[in-house]
Structures are given as structure tokens and as C-alpha cells.
C-alpha positions in Angstrom: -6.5 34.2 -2.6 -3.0 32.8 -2.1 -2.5 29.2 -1.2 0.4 27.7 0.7 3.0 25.9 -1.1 2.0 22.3 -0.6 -1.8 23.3 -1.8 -0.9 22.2 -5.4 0.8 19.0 -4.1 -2.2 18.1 -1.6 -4.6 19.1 -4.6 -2.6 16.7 -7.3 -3.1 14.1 -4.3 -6.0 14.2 -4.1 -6.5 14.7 -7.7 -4.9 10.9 -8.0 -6.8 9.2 -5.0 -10.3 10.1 -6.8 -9.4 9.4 -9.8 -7.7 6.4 -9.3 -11.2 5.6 -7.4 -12.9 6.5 -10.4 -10.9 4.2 -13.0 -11.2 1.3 -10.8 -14.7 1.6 -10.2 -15.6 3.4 -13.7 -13.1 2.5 -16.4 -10.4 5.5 -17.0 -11.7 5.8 -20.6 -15.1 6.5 -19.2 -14.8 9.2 -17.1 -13.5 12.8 -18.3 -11.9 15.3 -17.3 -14.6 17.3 -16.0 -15.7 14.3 -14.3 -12.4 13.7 -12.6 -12.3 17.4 -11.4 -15.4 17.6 -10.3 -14.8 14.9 -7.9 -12.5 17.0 -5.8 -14.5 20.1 -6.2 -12.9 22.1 -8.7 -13.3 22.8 -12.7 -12.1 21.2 -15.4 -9.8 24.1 -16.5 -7.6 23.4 -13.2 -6.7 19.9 -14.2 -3.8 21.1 -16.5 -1.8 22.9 -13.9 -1.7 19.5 -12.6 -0.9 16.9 -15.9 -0.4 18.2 -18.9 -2.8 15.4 -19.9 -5.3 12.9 -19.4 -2.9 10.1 -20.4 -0.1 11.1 -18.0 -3.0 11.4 -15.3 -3.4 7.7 -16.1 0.1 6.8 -16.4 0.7 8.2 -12.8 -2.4 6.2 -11.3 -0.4 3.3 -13.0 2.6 3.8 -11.1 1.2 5.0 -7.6 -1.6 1.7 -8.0 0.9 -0.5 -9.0 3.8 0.7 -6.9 0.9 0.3 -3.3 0.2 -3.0 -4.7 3.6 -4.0 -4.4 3.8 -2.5 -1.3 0.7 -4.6 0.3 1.7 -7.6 -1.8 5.3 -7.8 -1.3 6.6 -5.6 1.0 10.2 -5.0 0.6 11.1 -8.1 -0.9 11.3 -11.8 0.2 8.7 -12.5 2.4 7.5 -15.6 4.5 5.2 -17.8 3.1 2.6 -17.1 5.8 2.8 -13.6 4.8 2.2 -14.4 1.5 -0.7 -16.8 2.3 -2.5 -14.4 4.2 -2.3 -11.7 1.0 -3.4 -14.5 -1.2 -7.0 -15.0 1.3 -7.3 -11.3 1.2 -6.8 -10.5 -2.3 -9.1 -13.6 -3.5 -11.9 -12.5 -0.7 -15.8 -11.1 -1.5 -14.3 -8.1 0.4 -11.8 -7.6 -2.6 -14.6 -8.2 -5.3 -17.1 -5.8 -3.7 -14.6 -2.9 -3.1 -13.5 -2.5 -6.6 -12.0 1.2 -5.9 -10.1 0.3 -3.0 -9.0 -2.6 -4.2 -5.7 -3.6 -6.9 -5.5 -1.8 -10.4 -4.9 -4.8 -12.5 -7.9 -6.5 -12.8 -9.8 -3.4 -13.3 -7.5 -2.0 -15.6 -5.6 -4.3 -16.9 -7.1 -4.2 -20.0 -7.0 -0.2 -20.2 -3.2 -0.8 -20.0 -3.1 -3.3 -22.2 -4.2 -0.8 -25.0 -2.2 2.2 -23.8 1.0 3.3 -25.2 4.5 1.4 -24.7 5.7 3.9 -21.9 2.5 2.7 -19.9 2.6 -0.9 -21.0 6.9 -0.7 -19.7 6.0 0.7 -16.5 3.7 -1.7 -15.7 5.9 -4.7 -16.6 8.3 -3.1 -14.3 5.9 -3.0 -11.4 4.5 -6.2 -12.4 8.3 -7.9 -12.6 9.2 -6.8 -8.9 6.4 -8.3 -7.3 6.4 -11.5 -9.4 10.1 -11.5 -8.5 9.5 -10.7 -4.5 7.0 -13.9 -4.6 9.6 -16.2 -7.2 12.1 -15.5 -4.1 9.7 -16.5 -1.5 8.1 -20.1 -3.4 12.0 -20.9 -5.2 9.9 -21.0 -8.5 9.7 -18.0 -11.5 7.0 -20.1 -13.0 5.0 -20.6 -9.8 5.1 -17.1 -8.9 3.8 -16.2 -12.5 1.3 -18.6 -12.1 0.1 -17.1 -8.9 -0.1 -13.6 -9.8 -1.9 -14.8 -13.1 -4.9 -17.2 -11.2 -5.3 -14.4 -8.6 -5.9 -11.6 -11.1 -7.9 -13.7 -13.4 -10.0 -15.2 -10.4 -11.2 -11.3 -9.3 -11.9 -10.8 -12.8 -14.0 -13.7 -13.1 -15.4 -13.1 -9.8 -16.3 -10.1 -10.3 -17.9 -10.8 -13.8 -20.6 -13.0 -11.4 -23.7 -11.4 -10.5 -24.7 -14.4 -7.5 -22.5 -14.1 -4.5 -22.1 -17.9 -4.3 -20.8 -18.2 -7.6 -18.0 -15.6 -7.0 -17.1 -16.9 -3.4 -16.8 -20.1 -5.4 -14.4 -19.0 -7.8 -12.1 -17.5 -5.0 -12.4 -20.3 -3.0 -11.6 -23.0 -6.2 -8.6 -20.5 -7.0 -7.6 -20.5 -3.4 -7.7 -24.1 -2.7 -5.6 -25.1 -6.3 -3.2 -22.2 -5.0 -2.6 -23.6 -2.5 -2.2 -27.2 -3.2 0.2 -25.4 -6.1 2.3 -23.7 -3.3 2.0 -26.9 -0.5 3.8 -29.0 -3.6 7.2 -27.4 -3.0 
């Protein structure tokens, strides 16, 4: 059976969307191959005429995660400070903490990063270093947009580490509120 030239391209699409899923929900390390492949409904043998391995798998669900964050976060640069309010109350919402696989890469595998290799570790930085740079343009502070980026991925971490829904609503809403009063000081 022949398939059309963009079969391999929709495949490795698809290939990254479930296992991005996966990681965020799963862990990367958790999950092999097999796993990944079934996912999509295919064997584990066709993985490798899409990544030559499970690492550069992961370093492309770096990049594509990081690059939509950036995207939803940030847009194309400077942004309004309403804009950026209103991604701050969506990415510190219950919404955020329930829908781990839909949600950003960095408090779900932030640590997996953290012990991959340098190439990884560089990208990341790089994505990291534009959006902290997009929101250091839009609050007039490097410090405060580190600071921001920081609280809101250690809030959904903590969050998310909270089995009662009240105790995680109140660690949004206690990052949201000193965020703010962080932000209304400039």
C-alpha cells in the first residue's frame, strides 16, 4: 500500500501530539516506545522512520511545547498588560491544573529537562529567554518578568501536588493576588 507524500509528516504529527500528551500527563521517562506508538495505532518498529531516537522524540516535544507556549504566552513580542493579565488568570486556573496534557510543558517536565543533556537543557533556555524577555518588555523589569514566570510555574506545580480542590484554587489564587500586587507596583 502506498501512502501520499504528506502521510509521514501527518503521522510524525501526530506521533508528537500523543506523545507530548503522554509526557505531560505520564512523565516521558515513563512511557516507551511501544507505548508511544501504540497511541497512534501503529508498532513500535515504525517509530524509527520517524526519530532516530527516543531522546530526539523528546527534544522535539521540547521545542514544539515550548515554542506554543510562547505563542499563547507571548504572542509575537511586547504585549499589553491586559493581555498578559488575562494569561496569567488562565495559566494559574483549576482548568490548568486538571488538564495536565493540554496544558504548558514546564511544570510537568521541567524536571525531565532539567536532567536531559545540554542540547535539551540550551533549547529550552532559549525558549524560556524569549518569553521572559516578551513579558521583561511588557512590565519594564528583567527581574519581575523572571519572577513571574518562576511563581506561575512553581504555583501549578504545587497546585497540582494538592489532592483537595480548595487547597489548589488557594494556591492559584495566593500566587495570583501577590502577582498582581507585584505587577500593580510599577
Amino acid at each position: 500500500m502506498r501512502y501520499s507524500a504528506s502521510h509521514k509528516q501527518e503521522t510524525r504529527e501526530k506521533l508528537l501530539d500523543s506523545s507530548a500528551a503522554l509526557a505531560k500527563k505520564e512523565g516521558f521517562s515513563s512511557v516507551g516506545v511501544d507505548g508511544l506508538m501504540k497511541a497512534i495505532g501503529l508498532s513500535g518498529g515504525a517509530f524509527y522512520s520517524h526519530f532516530s531516537s527516543k531522546d530526539e522524540l523528546f527534544s522535539s516535544i521540547v521545542e514544539r511545547e515550548l515554542s506554543h507556549s510562547l505563542e499563547r504566552l507571548n504572542g509575537s513580542g511586547a504585549q499589553s498588560r491586559e493581555r498578559l493579565d488575562r494569561c496569567l488568570k488562565l495559566y494559574l486556573s483549576l482548568a490548568h491544573v486538571e488538564q495536565v496534557e493540554a496544558g504548558c510543558a514546564l511544570p510537568s517536565l521541567g524536571a525531565e529537562i532539567a536532567r536531559s543533556d545540554a542540547a535539551v537543557r540550551q533549547q529550552a533556555q532559549d525558549w524560556i529567554c524569549k518569553l521572559q524577555a516578551g513579558w521583561a518588555e511588557t512590565l519594564g523589569s528583567d527581574s519581575l518578568a523572571w519572577a513571574v514566570l518562576s511563581q506561575c510555574v512553581g504555583a501549578l506545580v504545587v497546585a497540582r501536588m494538592m489532592v483537595d480542590p480548595q487547597i489548589q484554587a488557594q494556591v492559584l489564587s495566593s500566587s495570583q493576588e501577590v502577582l498582581s500586587q507585584q505587577m500593580a507596583g510599577l
